[in-house]
C-alpha positions, 0 to 999 in steps of 0.5 A, a space after each residue: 500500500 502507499 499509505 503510511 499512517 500509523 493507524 493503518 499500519 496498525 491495523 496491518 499488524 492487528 490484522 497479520 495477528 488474527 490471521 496467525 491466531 495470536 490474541 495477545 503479543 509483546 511487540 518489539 519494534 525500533 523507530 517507525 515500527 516502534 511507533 507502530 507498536 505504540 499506535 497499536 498498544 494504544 488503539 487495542 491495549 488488550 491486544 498486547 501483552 508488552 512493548 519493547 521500544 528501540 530508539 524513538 519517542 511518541 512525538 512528530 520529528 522535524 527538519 530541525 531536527 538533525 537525526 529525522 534529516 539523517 533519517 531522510 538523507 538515507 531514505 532518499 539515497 536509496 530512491 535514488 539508487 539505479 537498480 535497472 536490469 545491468 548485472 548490479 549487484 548487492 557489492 555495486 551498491 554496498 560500494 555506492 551507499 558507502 558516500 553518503 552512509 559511511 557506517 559499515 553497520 548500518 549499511 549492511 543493515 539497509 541492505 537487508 532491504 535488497 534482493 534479487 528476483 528473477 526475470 522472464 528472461 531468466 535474468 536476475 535484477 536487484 529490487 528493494 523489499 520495501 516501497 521505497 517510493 512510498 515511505 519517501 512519499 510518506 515521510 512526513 506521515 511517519 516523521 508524525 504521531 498523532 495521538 488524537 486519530 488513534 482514539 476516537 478523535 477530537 481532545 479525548 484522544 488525548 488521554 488515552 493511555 497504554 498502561 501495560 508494561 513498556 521497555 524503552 532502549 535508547 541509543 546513547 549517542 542518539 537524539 531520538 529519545 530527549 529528556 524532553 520527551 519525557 513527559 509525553 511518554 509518561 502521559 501516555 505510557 505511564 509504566 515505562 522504563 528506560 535503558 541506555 545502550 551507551 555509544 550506539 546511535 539511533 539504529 541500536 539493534 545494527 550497531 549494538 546487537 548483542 547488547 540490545 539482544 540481551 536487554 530485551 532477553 531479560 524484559 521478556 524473561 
């Protein structure tokens, strides 16, 4: 689909869970799909069991912002990446990322979005697993998070609250997650706590696996 609001990606896990027969999950989920898993602990709170939340905050980003402009910086150098049939491959692009995403880390963890497909004429090409056009379309909608249209509108959306258990993982040398931010999370995730994975930025589970690994080991334990 093209359209990413919160509620309707939401709604997309909701569904996959009804589908699969889960009733009630922890979700985990880092920056956009954190505030995913937020949106839909929100609208369905007896949907779900917990939340582990890596790196972002309940609160609209902005372009004053330098970590939402690095965000977006990466988003639209892989728009821009050509992926026409040409015998490219996962190397080429690895070495054409490396300009403008210099950590090795994180750019082995954008290229998990790449595969290969084969053609009519038994030829392969790379193509992104994602709708890339679409969340550079979007990302505005996912720089966002509207509390109000996740409830039933108008100002009652602003009380709501999820009041089950939530882990917050944040990268130590990250801006997503402000002691400004705070307050926000308090209102609507009042049984919250916070960890600091110390020198990983914004994509923590890339840059620190094994620490962010055993964090949430001992939250689901």
């Amino acid at each position: 689909r093209n359209e990413m609001s919160y509620s309707h990606m939401a709604q997309d896990v909701l569904g996959f869970m009804d589908t699969i027969g889960i009733q009630r999950a922890v979700l985990i989920g880092h920056s956009m799909g954190g505030k995913v898993a937020k949106s839909l602990a929100l609208s369905n709170p007896d949907r779900i069991s917990g939340l582990v939340i890596l790196d972002i905050a309940p609160v609209t980003y902005t372009e004053n912002d330098p970590s939402w402009n690095a965000v977006q910086g990466i988003i639209q150098t892989l728009k821009e990446v050509d992926l026409t049939p040409g015998g490219k491959t996962k190397r080429d692009v690895d070495m054409e990322l490396r300009k403008s995403v210099e950590d090795p880390a994180l750019r082995a963890f954008v290229l998990t979005n790449l595969e290969v497909i084969s053609l009519e004429d038994k030829s392969q090409q790379l193509r992104w697993k994602i709708n890339i056009d679409a969340v550079a379309d979007q990302l505005h909608k996912i720089a966002s998070f509207d509390v109000q249209s996740i409830d039933i509108g108008g100002d009652e959306g602003l009380g709501v609250q999820y009041l089950g258990d939530t882990f917050l993982i944040k990268g130590g040398a990250s801006s997503f997650v402000k002691g400004s931010h705070m307050p926000v999370i308090s209102r609507h995730f009042p049984n919250y706590m916070l960890t600091t994975v110390k020198g990983s930025g914004h994509w923590v589970h890339a840059e620190s696996p094994d620490a962010t690994l055993a964090l949430m080991k001992k939250y689901l334990e």
